[in-house]
VEXMARMI-236646 format. One record per residue (C-alpha): x, y, z. Coordinates in pm, whole numbers, padded with zeros to 5 digits, always signed. Example, Ala and Ser with C-alpha at 12.3 -4.5 7.8 and 13.67 -1.06 7.14 Angstrom:
REM VEXMARMI-236646
+01230-00450+00780/+01367-00106+00714/
This chain:
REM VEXMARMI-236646
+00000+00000+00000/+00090+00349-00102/+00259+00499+00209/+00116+00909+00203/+00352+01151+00424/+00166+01412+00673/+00290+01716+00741/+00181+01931+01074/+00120+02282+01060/-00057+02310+01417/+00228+02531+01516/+00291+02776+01235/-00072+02794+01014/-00326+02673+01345/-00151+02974+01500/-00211+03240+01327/-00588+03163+01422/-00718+03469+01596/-00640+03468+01954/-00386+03186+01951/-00090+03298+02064/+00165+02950+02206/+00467+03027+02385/+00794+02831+02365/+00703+02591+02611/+00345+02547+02486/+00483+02500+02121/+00751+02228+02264/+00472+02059+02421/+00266+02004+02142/+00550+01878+01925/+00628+01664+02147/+00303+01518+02092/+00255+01535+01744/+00575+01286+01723/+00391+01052+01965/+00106+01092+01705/+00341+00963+01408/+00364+01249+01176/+00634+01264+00939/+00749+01661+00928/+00614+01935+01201/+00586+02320+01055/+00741+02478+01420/+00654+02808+01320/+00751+03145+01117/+01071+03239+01291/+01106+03599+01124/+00752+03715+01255/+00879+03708+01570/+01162+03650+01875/+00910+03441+02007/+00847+03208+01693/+01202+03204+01635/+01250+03051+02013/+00990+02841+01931/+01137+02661+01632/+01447+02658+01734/+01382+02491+02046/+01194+02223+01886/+01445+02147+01615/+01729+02087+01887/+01491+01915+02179/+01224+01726+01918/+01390+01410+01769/+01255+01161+01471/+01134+01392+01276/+01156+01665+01006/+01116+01979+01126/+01045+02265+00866/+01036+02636+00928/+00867+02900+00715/+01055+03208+00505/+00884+03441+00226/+01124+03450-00051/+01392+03664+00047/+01720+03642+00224/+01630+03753+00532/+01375+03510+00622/+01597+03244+00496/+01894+03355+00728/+01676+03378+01049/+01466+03040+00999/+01841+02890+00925/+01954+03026+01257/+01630+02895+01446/+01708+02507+01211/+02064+02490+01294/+02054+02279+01520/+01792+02009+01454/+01892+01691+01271/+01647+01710+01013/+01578+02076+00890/+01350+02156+00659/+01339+02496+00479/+00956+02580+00365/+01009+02915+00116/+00678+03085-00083/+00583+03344-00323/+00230+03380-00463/+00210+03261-00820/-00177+03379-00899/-00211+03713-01121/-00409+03852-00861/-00113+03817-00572/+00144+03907-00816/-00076+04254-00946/-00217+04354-00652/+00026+04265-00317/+00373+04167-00475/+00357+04431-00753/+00592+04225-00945/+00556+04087-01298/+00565+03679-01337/+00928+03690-01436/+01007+03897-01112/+00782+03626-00900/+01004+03339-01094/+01334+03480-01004/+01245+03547-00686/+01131+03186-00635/+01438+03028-00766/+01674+03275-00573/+01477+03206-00262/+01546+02826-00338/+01904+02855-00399/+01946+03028-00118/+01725+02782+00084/+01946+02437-00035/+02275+02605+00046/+02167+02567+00428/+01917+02255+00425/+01914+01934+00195/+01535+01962+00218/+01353+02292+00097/+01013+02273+00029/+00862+02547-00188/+00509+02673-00195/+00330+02911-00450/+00098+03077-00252/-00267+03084-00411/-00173+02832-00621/-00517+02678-00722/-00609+03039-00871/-00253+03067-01090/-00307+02919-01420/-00119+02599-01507/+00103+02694-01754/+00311+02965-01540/+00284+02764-01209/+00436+02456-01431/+00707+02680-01518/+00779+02797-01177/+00775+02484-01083/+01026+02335-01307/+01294+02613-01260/+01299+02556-00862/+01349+02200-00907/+01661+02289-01134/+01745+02539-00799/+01744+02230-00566/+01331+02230-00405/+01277+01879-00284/+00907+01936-00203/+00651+02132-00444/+00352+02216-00254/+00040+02355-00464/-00195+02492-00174/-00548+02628-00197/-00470+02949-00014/-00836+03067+00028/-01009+02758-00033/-01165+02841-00338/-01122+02517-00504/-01374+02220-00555/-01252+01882-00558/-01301+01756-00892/-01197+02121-01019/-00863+02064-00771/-00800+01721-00901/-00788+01809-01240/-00606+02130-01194/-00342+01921-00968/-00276+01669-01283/-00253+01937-01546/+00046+02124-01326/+00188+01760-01257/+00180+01695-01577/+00312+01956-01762/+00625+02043-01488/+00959+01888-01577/+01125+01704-01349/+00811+01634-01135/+00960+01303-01052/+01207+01385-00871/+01023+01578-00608/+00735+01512-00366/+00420+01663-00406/+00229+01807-00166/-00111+01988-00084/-00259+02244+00135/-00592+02303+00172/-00808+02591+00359/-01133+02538+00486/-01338+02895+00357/-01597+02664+00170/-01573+02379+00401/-01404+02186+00144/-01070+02165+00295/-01050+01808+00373/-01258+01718+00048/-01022+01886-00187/-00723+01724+00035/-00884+01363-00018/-00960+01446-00423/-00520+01490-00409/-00443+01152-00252/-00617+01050-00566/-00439+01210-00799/-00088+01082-00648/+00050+01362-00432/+00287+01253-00182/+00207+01473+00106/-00094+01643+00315/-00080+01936+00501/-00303+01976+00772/-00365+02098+01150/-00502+01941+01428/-00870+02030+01473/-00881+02209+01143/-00783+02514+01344/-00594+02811+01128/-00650+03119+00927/-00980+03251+00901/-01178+02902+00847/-00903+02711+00892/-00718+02426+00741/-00797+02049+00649/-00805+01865+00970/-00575+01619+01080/-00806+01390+01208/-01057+01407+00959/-00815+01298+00683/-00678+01006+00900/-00946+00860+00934/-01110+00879+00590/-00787+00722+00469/-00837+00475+00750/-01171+00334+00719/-01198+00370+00355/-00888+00201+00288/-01078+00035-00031/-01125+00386-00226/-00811+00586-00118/-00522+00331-00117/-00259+00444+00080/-00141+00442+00453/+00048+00677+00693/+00273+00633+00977/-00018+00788+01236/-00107+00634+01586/-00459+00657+01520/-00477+00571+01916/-00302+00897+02026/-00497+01146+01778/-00815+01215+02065/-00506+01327+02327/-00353+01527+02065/-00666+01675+01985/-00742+01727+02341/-00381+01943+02365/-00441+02155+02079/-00736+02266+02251/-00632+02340+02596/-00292+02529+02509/-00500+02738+02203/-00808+02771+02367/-01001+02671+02115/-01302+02487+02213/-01369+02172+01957/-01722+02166+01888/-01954+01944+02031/-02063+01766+01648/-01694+01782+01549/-01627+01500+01329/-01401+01263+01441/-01301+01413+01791/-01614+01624+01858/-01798+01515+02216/-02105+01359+02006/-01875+01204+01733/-01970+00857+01871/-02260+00969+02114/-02658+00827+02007/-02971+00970+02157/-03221+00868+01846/-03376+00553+02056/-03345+00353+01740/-02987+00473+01673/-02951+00331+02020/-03139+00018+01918/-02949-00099+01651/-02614+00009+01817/-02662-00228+02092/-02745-00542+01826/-02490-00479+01640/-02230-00127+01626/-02165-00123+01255/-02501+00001+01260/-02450+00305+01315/-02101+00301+01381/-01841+00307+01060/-01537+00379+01379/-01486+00253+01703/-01384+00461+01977/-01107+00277+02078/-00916+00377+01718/-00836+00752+01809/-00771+00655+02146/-01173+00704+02321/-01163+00385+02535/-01433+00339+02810/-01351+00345+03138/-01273+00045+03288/-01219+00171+03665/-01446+00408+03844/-01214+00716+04042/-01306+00920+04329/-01215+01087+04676/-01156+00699+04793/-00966+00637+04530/-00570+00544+04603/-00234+00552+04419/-00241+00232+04268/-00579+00257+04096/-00528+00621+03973/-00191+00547+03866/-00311+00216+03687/-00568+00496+03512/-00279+00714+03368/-00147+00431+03235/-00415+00290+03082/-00495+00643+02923/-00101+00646+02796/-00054+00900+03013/+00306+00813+03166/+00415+01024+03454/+00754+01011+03686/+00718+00930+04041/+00761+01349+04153/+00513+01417+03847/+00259+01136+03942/+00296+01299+04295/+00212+01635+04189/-00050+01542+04005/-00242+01291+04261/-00265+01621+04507/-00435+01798+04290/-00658+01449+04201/-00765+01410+04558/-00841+01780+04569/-01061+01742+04242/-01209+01443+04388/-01345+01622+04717/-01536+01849+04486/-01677+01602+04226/-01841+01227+04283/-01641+01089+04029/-01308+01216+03835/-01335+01127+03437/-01118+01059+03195/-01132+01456+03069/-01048+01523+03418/-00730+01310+03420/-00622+01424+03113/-00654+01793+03227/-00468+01745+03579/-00175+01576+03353/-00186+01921+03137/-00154+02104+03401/+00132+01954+03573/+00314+02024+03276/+00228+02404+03210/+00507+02641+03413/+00407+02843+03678/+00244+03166+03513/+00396+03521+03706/+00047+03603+03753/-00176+03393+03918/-00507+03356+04145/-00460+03349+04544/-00853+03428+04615/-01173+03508+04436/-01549+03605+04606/-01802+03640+04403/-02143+03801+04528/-02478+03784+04284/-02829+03789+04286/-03151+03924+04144/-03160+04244+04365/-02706+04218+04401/-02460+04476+04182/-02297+04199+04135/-01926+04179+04310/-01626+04032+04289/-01285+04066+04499/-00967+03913+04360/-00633+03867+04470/-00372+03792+04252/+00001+03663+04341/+00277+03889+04136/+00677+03887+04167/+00593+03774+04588/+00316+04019+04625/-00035+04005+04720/-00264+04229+04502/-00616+04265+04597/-00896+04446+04457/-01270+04446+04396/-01525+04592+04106/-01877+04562+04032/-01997+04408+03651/-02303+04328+03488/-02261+03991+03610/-02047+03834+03837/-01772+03700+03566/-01783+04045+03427/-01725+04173+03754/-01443+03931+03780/-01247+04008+03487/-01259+04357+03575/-01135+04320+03905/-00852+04173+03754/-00814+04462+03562/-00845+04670+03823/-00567+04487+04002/-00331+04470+03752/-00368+04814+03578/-00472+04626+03218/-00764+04663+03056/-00872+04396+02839/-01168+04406+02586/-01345+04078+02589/-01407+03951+02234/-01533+03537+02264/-01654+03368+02585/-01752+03022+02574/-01818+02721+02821/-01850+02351+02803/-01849+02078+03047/-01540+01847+03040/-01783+01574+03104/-02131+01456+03215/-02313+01525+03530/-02367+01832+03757/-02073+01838+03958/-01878+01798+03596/-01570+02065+03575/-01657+02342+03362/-01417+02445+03083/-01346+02815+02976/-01236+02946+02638/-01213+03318+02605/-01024+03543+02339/-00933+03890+02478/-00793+04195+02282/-00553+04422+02462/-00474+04699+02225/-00473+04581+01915/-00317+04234+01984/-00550+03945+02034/-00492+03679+02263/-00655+03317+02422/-00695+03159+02757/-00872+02836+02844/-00954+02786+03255/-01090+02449+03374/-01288+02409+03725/-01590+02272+03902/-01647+02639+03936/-01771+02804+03637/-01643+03183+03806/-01320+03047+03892/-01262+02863+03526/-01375+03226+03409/-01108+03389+03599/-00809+03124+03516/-00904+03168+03179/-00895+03533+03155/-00541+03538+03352/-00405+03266+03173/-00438+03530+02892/-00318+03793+03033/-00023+03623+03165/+00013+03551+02751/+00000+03909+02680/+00226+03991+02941/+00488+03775+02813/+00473+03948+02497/+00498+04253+02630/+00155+04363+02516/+00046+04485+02832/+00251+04585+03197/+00172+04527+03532/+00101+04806+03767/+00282+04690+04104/+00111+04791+04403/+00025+04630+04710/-00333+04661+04840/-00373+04294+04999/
């Protein structure tokens, strides 16, 4: 069977989603699990956009082993240079250069002619190969450049040394059988295609993404590029998942295989969402909460006869097992850590420490602890210890209450207290934060879920906040939906802090 290459661009393209912004440590994180997850080249980022993203990638490429790691450049020396310095040191560096190839790029942002575009291209690739044996090149917009002049930029960077052609549906304008036959025409008519890979990338504005990105596999491309979740610009990109699994369980149409632990892709997915704060929704194919879930009663009915009714995946494939031990406040080490492991969650003895504190804790407040639950005390024990972060919260609200909330907030060994009113007491939180800290954030997307079933279920907090002009995420998690509020809201300002988007006023009033 046709083994089909997937390349990760969580880090760089699910980034630049609005309010995702991952530190070092986050990025690291999630790299490490995307080569738990089997994929065969991780995009770490856009190292000239920032110190940050530069940090970012380089810290992956020296600490994340067994697999390619690429970093982005436009098509000039400069960006080559710095995502070189941020490569250096990995064993497997990838250099990912782009120009856009379709008249209306080249008219209306690049202001260059198509020869300009062309030498440009091939200078960025020369440039590109005399640091890295693998340079992928990308013509931005490709699926709206017509054939003839893509075919001809193609061929002249393969004479400059690209590796990896990648022919991307920038704004996800394409259809599939429009994208398929576009795909074999540029193939077709570029010389030297053989000795390159192919590859695709696919954006979601029509909800097509994945679609288009299955209609390549049949044409013969030798790479996807996707994200986990779908997240990414605007609508996003083709989701990792998604295209797993259609390649998975329709084996018979598609072909082909992948190196992807299908087991690990519901923890990966989990991740993503936590450190980008990007709730998945609840009809989310694949790894959505109701993916496998059946309330019809004869969905039900034929479910329990037989699963294939209704079922074309089992759970237990992207790593959704039930639970085969029950855990609460009576609960000991063994049995918890007999859980983790069962969940492929392996901890050290200080980490599995750590973490069964904060279990029994957890278990006081709830009847039972869930599988969500464990996988969101394991998170946690591996996040650093933010510079801002909640000693005490009251709350007071009520139909005839202002509501009222006093915080206090721990800062550089200081104890910073303050309280404001709101229309409601998690607006009355957030600006008693604010209050405290000197910030003022403008509150763009609130959302809240439950982790799991049942009324004493933790409640999980997504919010996107704008400080200035720079927007930024935070996701809080507790059996109190105030308190998630709160560690949401500081888990973004802590973000912006570290950016140095906003400053802390330090004054002691506790």
């Amino acid at each position: 069977m046709r083994r089909i290459e997937i390349f990760d661009t969580t880090l760089r393209d699910g980034e630049q989603s609005p309010g995702v912004a991952l530190n070092a440590d986050e990025k690291l994180q999630i790299a490490r699990q995307l080569t738990k997850l089997g994929v065969n080249v991780i995009e770490a980022g856009f190292p000239i956009a920032s110190p940050g993203d530069l940090e970012g990638v380089r810290r992956i490429a020296q600490e994340v082993k067994d697999v390619s790691v690429a970093a982005l450049a436009r098509a000039n020396a400069k960006d080559i240079e710095c995502a070189w310095e941020a490569l250096s040191g990995g064993e497997a560096p990838r250099i990912h250069t782009f120009i856009a190839t379709s008249p209306i790029h080249m008219r209306y942002k690049l202001q260059k002619s198509p020869q300009e575009v062309l030498e440009l291209a091939v200078q960025a690739v020369r440039l590109a190969k005399s640091k890295v044996a693998d340079v992928e090149f990308s013509a931005e917009d490709a699926s709206r450049s017509e054939v003839d002049y893509l075919a001809s930029v193609f061929t002249e960077v393969i004479k400059a040394g690209a590796t990896v052609l990648n022919i991307p549906d920038t704004v996800g304008y394409a259809t599939p059988e429009e994208y398929g036959s576009f795909l074999r025409a540029v193939m077709t008519r570029t010389i030297g295609i053989e000795k390159v890979k192919v590859s695709v990338h696919c954006h979601n504005d029509l909800g097509l993404a994945v679609a288009n990105t299955l209609a390549a596999v049949g044409v013969g491309v030798h790479q996807l590029e996707c994200t986990v979740n779908g997240i990414g610009e605007r609508a996003g990109n083709a989701a990792l998942e998604e295209l797993i699994m259609a390649l998975h369980t329709r084996r018979d149409q598609f072909g082909v295989d992948t190196s992807i632990v299908t087991t690990e892709i519901a923890r990966t997915s989990q991740l993503v969402s936590r450190l980008s704060g990007m709730m998945i929704q609840h009809n989310k194919a694949i790894v959505g909460k109701n993916a496998f879930a059946h309330e019809s009663g004869i969905h039900q009915d034929g479910v329990l006869k037989e699963r294939s009714t209704y079922e074309i995946m089992v759970p237990s494939l992207i790593g959704v097992d039930a639970e085969s031990i029950i855990l609460g406040k009576h609960s000991g080490r063994h049995a918890v850590h007999q859980r983790f492991a069962e969940i492929g969650l392996n901890l050290d003895e200080s980490q599995f420490e750590e973490v069964f504190s904060r279990f029994k804790l957890l278990a006081d407040r709830k009847r039972e602890v869930t599988t969500a639950d464990l996988f969101s005390l394991a998170d946690v024990q591996t996040e650093k210890v933010d510079p801002i972060h909640l000693d005490y919260l009251q709350v007071s609200s009520g139909t005839h209450i202002l509501p009222t909330a006093t915080v206090r907030l721990m800062y550089n060994g200081q104890r910073l207290e303050d309280a404001a009113c709101g229309d409601g007491p998690v607006d009355a939180a957030f600006k008693a934060v604010d209050k405290v800290l000197g910030t003022k954030g403008k509150l763009t997307h609130y959302s809240l879920q439950a982790l799991d079933g049942g009324e004493d279920a933790q409640g999980e907090v997504a919010v996107t906040v704008k400080f200035g002009e720079n927007l930024v995420g935070g996701r809080g998690v507790s059996t109190d939906i105030i308190e998630a509020s709160v560690l949401g809201y500081l888990q973004a300002v802590n973000r912006a802090f570290e950016r140095g988007w906003i400053t802390v006023r330090e004054k002691n009033e506790g």
